[in-house]
mmCIF file of the C-alpha atoms, coordinates in Angstrom:
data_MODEL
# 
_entry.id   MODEL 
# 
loop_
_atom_site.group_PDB 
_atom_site.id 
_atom_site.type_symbol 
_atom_site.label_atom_id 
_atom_site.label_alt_id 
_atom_site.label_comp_id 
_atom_site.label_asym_id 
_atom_site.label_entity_id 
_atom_site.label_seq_id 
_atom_site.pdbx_PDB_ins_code 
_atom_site.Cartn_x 
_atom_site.Cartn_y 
_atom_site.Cartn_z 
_atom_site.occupancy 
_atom_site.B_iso_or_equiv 
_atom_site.pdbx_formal_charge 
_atom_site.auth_seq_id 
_atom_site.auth_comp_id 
_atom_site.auth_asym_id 
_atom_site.auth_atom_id 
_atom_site.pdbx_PDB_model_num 
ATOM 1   C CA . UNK A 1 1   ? -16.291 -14.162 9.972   1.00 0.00 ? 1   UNK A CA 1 
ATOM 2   C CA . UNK A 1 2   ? -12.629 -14.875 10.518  1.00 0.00 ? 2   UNK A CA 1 
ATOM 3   C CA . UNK A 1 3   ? -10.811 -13.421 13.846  1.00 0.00 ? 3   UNK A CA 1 
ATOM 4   C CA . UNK A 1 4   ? -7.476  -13.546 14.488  1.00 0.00 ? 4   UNK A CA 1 
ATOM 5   C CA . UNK A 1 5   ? -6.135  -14.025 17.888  1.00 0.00 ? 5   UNK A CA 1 
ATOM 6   C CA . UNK A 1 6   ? -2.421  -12.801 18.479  1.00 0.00 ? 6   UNK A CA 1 
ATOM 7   C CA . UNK A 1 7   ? -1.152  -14.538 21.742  1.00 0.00 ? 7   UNK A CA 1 
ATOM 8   C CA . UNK A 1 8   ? 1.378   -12.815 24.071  1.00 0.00 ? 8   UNK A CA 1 
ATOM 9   C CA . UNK A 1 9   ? 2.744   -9.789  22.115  1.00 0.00 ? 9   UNK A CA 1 
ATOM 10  C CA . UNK A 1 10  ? 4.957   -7.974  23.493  1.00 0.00 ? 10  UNK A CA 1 
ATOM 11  C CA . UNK A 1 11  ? 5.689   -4.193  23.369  1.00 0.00 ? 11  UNK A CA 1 
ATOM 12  C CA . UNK A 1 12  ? 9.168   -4.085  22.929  1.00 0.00 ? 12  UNK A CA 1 
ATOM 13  C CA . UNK A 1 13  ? 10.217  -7.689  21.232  1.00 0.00 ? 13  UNK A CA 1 
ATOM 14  C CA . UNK A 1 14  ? 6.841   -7.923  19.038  1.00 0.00 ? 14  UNK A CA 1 
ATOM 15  C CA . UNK A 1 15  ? 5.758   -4.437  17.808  1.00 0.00 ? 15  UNK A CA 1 
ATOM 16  C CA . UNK A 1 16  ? 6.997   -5.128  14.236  1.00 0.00 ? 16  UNK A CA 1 
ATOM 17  C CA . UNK A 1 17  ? 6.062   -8.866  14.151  1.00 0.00 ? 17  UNK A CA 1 
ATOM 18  C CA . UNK A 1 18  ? 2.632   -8.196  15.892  1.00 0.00 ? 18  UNK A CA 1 
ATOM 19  C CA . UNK A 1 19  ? 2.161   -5.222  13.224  1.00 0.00 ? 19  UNK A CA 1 
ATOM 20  C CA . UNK A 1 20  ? 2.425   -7.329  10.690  1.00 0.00 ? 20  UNK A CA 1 
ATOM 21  C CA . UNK A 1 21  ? 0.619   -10.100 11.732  1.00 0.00 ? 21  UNK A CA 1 
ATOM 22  C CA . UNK A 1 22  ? -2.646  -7.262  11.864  1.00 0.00 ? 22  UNK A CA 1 
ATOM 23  C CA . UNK A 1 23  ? -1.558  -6.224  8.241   1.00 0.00 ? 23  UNK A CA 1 
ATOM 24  C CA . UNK A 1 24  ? -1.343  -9.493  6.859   1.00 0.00 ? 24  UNK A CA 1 
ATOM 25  C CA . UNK A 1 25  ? -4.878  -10.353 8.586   1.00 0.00 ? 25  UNK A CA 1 
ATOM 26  C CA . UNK A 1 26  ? -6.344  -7.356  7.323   1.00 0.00 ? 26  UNK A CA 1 
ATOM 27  C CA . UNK A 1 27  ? -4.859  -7.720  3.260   1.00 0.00 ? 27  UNK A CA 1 
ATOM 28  C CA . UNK A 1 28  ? -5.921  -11.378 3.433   1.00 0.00 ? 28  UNK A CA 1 
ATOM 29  C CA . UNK A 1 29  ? -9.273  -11.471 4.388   1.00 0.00 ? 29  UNK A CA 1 
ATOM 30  C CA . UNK A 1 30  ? -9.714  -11.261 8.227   1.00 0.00 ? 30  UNK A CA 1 
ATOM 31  C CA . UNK A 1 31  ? -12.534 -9.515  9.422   1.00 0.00 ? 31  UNK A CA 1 
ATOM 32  C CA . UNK A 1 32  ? -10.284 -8.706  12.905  1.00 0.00 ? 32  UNK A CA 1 
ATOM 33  C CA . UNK A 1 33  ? -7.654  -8.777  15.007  1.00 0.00 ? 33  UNK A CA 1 
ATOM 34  C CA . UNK A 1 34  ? -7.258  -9.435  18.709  1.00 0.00 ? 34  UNK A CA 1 
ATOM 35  C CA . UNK A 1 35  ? -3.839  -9.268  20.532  1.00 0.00 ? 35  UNK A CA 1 
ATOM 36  C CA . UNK A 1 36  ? -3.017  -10.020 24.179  1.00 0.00 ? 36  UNK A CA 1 
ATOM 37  C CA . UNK A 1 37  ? 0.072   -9.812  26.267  1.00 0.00 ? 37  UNK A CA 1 
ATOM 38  C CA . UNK A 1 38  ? 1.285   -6.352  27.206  1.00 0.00 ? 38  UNK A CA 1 
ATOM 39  C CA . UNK A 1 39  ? -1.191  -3.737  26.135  1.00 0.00 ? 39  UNK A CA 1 
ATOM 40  C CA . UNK A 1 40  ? 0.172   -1.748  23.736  1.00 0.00 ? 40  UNK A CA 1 
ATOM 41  C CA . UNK A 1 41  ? -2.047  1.370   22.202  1.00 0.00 ? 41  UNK A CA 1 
ATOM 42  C CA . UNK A 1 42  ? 1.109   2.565   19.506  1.00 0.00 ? 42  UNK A CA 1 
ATOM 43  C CA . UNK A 1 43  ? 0.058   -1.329  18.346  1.00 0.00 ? 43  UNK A CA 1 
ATOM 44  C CA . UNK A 1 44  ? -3.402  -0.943  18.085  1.00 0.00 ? 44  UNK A CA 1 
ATOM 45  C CA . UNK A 1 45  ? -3.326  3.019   16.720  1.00 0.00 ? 45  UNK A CA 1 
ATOM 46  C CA . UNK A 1 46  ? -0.693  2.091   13.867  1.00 0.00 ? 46  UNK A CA 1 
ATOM 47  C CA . UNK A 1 47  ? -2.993  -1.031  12.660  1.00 0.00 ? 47  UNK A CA 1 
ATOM 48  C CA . UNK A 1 48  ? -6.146  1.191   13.028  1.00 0.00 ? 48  UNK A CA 1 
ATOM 49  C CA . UNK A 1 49  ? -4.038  3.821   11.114  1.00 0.00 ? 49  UNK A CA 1 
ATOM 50  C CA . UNK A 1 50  ? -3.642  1.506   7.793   1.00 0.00 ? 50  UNK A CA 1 
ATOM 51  C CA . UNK A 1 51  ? -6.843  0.314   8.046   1.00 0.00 ? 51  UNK A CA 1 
ATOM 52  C CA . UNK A 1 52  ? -8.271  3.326   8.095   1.00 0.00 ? 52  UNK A CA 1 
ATOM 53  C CA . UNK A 1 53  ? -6.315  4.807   5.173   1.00 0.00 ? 53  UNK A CA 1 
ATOM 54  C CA . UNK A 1 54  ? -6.266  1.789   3.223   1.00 0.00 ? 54  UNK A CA 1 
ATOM 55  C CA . UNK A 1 55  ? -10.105 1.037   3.657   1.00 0.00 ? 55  UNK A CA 1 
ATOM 56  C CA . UNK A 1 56  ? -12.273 -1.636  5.129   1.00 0.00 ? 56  UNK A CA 1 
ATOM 57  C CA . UNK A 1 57  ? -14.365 -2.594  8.058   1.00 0.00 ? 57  UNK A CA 1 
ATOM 58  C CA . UNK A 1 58  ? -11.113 -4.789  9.545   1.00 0.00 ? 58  UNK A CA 1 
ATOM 59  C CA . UNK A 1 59  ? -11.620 -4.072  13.602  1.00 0.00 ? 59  UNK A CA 1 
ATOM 60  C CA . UNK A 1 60  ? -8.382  -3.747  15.811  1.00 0.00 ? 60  UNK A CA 1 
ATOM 61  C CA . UNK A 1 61  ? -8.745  -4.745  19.739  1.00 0.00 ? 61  UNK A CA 1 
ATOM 62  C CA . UNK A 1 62  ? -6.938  -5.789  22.879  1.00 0.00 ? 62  UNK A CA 1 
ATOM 63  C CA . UNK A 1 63  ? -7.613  -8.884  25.205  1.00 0.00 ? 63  UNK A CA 1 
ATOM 64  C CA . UNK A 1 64  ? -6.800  -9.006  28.418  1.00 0.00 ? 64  UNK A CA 1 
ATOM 65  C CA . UNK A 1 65  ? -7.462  -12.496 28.978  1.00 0.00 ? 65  UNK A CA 1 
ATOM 66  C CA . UNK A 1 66  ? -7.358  -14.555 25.854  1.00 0.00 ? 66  UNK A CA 1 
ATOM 67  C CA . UNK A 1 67  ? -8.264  -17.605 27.738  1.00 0.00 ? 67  UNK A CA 1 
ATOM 68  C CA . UNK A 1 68  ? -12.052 -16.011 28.249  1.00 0.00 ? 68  UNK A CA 1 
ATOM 69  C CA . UNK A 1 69  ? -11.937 -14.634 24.669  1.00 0.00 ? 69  UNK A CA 1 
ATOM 70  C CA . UNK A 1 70  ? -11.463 -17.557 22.721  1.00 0.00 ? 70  UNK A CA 1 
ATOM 71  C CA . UNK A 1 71  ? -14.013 -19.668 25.158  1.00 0.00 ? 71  UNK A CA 1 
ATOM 72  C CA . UNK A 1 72  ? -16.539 -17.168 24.380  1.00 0.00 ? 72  UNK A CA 1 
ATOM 73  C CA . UNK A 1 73  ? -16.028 -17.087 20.527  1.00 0.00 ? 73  UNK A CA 1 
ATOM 74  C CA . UNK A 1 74  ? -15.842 -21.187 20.636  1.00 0.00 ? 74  UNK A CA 1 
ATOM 75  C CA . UNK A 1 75  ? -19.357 -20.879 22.542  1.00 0.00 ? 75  UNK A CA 1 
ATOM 76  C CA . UNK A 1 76  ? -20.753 -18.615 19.809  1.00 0.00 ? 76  UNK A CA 1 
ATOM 77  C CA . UNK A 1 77  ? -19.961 -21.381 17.136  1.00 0.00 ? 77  UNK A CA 1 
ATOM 78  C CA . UNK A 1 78  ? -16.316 -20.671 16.179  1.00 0.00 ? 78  UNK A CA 1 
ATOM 79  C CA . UNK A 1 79  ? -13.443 -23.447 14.918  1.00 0.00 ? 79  UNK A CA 1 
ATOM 80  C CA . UNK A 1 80  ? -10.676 -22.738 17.134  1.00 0.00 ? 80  UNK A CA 1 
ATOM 81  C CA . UNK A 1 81  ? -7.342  -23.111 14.607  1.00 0.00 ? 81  UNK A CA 1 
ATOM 82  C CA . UNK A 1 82  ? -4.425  -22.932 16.365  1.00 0.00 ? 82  UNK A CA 1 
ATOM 83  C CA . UNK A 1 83  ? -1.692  -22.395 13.563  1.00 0.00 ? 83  UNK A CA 1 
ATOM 84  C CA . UNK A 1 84  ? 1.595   -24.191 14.777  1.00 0.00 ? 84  UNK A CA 1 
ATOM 85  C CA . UNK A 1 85  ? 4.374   -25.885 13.847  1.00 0.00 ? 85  UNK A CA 1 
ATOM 86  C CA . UNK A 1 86  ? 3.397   -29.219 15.860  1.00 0.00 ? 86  UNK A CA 1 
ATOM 87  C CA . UNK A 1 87  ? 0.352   -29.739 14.112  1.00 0.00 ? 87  UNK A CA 1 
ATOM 88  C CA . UNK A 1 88  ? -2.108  -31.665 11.543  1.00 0.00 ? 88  UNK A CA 1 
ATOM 89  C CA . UNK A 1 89  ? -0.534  -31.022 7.936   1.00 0.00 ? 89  UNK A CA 1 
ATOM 90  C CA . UNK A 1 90  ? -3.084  -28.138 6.908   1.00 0.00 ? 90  UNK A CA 1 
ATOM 91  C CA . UNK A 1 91  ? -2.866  -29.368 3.398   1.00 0.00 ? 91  UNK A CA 1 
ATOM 92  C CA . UNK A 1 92  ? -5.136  -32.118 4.509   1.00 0.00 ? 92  UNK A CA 1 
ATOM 93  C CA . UNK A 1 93  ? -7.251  -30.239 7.115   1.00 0.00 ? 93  UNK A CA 1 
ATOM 94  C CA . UNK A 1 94  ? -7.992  -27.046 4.833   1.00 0.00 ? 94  UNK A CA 1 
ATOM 95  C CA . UNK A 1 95  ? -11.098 -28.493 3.676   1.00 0.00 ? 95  UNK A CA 1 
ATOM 96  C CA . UNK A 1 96  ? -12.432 -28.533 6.828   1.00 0.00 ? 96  UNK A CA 1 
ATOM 97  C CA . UNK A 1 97  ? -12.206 -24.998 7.645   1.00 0.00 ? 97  UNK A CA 1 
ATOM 98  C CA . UNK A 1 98  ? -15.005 -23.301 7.390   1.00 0.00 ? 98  UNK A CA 1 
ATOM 99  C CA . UNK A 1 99  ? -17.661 -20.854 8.834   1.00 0.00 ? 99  UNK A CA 1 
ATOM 100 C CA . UNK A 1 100 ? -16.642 -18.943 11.511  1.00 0.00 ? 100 UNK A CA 1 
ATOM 101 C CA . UNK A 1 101 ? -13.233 -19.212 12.168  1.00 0.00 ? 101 UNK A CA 1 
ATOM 102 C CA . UNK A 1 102 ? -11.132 -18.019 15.233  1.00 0.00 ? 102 UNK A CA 1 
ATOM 103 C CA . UNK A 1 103 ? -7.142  -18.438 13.700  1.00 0.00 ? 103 UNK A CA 1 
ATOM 104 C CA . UNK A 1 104 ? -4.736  -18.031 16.945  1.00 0.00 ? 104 UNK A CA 1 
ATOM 105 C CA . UNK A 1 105 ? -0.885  -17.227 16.387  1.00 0.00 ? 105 UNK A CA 1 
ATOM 106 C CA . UNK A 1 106 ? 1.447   -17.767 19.330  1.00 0.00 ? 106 UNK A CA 1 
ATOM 107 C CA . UNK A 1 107 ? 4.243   -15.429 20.575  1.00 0.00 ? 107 UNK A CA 1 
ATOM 108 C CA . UNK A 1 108 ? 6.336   -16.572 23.279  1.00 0.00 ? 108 UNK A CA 1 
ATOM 109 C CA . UNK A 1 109 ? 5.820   -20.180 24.094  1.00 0.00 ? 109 UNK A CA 1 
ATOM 110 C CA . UNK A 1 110 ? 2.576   -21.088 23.540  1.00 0.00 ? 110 UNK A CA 1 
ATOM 111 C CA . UNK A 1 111 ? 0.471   -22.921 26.456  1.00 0.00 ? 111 UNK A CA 1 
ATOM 112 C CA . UNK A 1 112 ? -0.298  -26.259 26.355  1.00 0.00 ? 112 UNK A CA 1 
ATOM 113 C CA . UNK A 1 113 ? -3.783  -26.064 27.296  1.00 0.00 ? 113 UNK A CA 1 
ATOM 114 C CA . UNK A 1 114 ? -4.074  -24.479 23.669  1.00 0.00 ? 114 UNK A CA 1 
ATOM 115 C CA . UNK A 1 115 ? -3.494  -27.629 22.295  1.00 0.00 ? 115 UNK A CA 1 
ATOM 116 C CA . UNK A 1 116 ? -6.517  -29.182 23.896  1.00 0.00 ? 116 UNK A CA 1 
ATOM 117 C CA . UNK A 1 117 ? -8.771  -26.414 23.483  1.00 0.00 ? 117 UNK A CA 1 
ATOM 118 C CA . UNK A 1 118 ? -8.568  -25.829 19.560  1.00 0.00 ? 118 UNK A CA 1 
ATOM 119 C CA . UNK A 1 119 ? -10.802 -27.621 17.673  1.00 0.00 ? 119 UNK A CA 1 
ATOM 120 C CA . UNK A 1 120 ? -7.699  -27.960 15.295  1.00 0.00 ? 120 UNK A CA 1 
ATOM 121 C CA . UNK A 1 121 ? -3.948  -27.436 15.538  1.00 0.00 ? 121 UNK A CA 1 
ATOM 122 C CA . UNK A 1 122 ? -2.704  -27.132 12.008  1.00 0.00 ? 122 UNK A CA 1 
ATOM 123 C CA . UNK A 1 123 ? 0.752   -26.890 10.544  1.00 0.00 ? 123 UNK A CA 1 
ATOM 124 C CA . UNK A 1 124 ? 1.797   -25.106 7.445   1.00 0.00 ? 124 UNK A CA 1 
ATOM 125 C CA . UNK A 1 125 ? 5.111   -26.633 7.883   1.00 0.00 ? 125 UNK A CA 1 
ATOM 126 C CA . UNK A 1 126 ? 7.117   -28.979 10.500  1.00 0.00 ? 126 UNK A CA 1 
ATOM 127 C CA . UNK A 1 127 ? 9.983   -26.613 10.853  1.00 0.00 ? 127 UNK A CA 1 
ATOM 128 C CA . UNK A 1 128 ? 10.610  -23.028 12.795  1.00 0.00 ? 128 UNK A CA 1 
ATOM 129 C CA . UNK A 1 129 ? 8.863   -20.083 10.538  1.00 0.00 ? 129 UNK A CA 1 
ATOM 130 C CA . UNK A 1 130 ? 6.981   -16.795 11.154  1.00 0.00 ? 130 UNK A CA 1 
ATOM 131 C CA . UNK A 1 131 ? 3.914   -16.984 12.275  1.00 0.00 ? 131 UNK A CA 1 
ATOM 132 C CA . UNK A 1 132 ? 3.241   -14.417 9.512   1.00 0.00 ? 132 UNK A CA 1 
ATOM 133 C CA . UNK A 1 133 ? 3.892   -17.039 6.996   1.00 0.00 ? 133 UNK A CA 1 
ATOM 134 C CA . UNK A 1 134 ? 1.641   -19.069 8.393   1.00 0.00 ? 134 UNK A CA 1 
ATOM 135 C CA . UNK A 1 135 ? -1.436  -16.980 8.677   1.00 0.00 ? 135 UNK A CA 1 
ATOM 136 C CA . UNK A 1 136 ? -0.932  -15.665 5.040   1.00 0.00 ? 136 UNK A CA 1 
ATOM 137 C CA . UNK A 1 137 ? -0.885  -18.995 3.453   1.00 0.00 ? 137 UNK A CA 1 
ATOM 138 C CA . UNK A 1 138 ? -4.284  -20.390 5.681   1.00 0.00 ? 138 UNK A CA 1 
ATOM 139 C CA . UNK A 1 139 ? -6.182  -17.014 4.510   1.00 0.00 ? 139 UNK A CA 1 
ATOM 140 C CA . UNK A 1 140 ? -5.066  -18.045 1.138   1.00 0.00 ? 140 UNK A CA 1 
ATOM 141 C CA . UNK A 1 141 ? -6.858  -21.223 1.193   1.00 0.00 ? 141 UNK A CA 1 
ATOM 142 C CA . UNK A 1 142 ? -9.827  -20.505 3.186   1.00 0.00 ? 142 UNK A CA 1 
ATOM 143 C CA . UNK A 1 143 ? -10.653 -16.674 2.121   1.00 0.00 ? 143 UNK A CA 1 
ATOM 144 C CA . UNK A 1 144 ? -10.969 -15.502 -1.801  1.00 0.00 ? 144 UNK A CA 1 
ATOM 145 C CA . UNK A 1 145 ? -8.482  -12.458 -1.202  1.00 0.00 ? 145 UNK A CA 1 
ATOM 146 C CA . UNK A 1 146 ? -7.003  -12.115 -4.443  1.00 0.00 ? 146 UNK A CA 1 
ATOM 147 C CA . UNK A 1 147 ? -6.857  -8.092  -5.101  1.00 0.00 ? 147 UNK A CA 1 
ATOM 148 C CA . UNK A 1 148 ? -9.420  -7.790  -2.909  1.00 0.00 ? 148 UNK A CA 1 
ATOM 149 C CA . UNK A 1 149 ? -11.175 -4.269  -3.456  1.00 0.00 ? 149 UNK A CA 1 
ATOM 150 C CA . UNK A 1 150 ? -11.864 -1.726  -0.075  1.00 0.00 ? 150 UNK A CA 1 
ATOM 151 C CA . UNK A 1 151 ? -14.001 0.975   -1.988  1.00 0.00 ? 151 UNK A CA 1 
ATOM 152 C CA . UNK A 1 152 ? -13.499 3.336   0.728   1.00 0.00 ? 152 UNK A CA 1 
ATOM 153 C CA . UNK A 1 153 ? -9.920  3.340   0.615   1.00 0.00 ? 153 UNK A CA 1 
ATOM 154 C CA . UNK A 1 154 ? -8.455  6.643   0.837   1.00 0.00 ? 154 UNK A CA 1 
ATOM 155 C CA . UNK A 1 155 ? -5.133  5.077   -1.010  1.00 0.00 ? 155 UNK A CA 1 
ATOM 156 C CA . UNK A 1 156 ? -4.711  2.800   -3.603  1.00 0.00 ? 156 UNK A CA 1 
ATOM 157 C CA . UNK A 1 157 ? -1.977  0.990   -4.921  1.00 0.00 ? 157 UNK A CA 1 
ATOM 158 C CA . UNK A 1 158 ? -1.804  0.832   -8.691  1.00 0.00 ? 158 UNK A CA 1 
ATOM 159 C CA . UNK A 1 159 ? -0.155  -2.236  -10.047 1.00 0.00 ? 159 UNK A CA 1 
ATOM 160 C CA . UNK A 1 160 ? 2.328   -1.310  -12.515 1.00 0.00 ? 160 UNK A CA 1 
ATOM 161 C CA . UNK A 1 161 ? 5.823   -3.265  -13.650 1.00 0.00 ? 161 UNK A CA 1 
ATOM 162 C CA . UNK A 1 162 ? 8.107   -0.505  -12.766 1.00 0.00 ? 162 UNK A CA 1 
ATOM 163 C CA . UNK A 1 163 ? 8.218   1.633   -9.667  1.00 0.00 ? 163 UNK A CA 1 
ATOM 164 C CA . UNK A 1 164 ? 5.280   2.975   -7.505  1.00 0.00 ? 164 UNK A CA 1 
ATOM 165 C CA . UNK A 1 165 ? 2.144   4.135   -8.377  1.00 0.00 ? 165 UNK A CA 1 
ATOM 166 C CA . UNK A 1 166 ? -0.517  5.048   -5.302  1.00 0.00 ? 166 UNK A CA 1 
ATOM 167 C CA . UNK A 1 167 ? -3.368  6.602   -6.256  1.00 0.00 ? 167 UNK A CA 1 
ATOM 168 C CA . UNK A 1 168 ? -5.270  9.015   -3.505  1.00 0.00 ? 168 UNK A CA 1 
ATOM 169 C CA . UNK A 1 169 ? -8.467  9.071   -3.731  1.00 0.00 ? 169 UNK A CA 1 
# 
């Protein structure tokens, strides 16, 4: 099972950035998606929304205190991997990513008590980026994603070379 864990969103600054950290979790492989900060139900009802309609069993929640959360999942038998920019080149800490697998994203500044508590920090690159980016290129490595089917989808996308095709089903 793979969880991610959105730290700090915020309603006004994040909604767009937090929605698309829950869509990128979702197309790539997460099982769910927990976000704390400011509660924020438009958040939670537009990422249940697409899942919904696009298909899957990808679950949508809100923590009140991550802290707790993240204990809890590293007592059932989680890897904490804390995706930042300070940390262990993921190229060469990919391998060991596996099982169960808790994959926080920071907002605002991310405290340092984080640091200690994941069982990695990784780093998909020593410069600012999206925390986006970063999620979608871990699931890449540790999940088999590619085209990934949801057979109760109520809409499908239809690759084709020109223009849109969405098929409802």
């Amino acid at each position: 099972m793979i969880i991610v864990l959105r730290l700090g969103h915020r309603r006004e600054r994040d909604k767009r950035l937090s929605t698309h950290v829950g869509l990128t979790a979702r197309a790539f492989g997460a099982d769910k998606i927990v976000y704390s900060g400011e509660k924020d139900s438009s958040l939670l009802s537009s990422v249940k929304r697409v899942a919904k309609r696009w298909g899957g069993s990808f679950q949508v929640c809100y923590e009140k205190g991550w802290r707790n959360f993240l204990q809890k999942k590293k007592n059932e038998g989680f890897k904490v991997i804390h995706l930042t920019m300070y940390g262990e080149d993921f190229g060469k800490t990919i391998k060991k990513l596996k099982g169960d697998l808790l994959l926080v994203v920071g907002g605002p500044k991310v405290p340092g008590d984080l640091y200690g508590t994941a069982d990695f920090n990784v780093s998909v690159g020593n410069q600012p980026h999206s925390e986006v980016a970063a999620l979608a290129l871990v699931l890449d490595r540790v999940v088999d994603w590619q085209h990934k089917k949801f057979p109760d989808a109520e809409l499908e996308v239809k690759p084709c070379q020109k223009g849109k095709l969405i098929v409802k089903r």
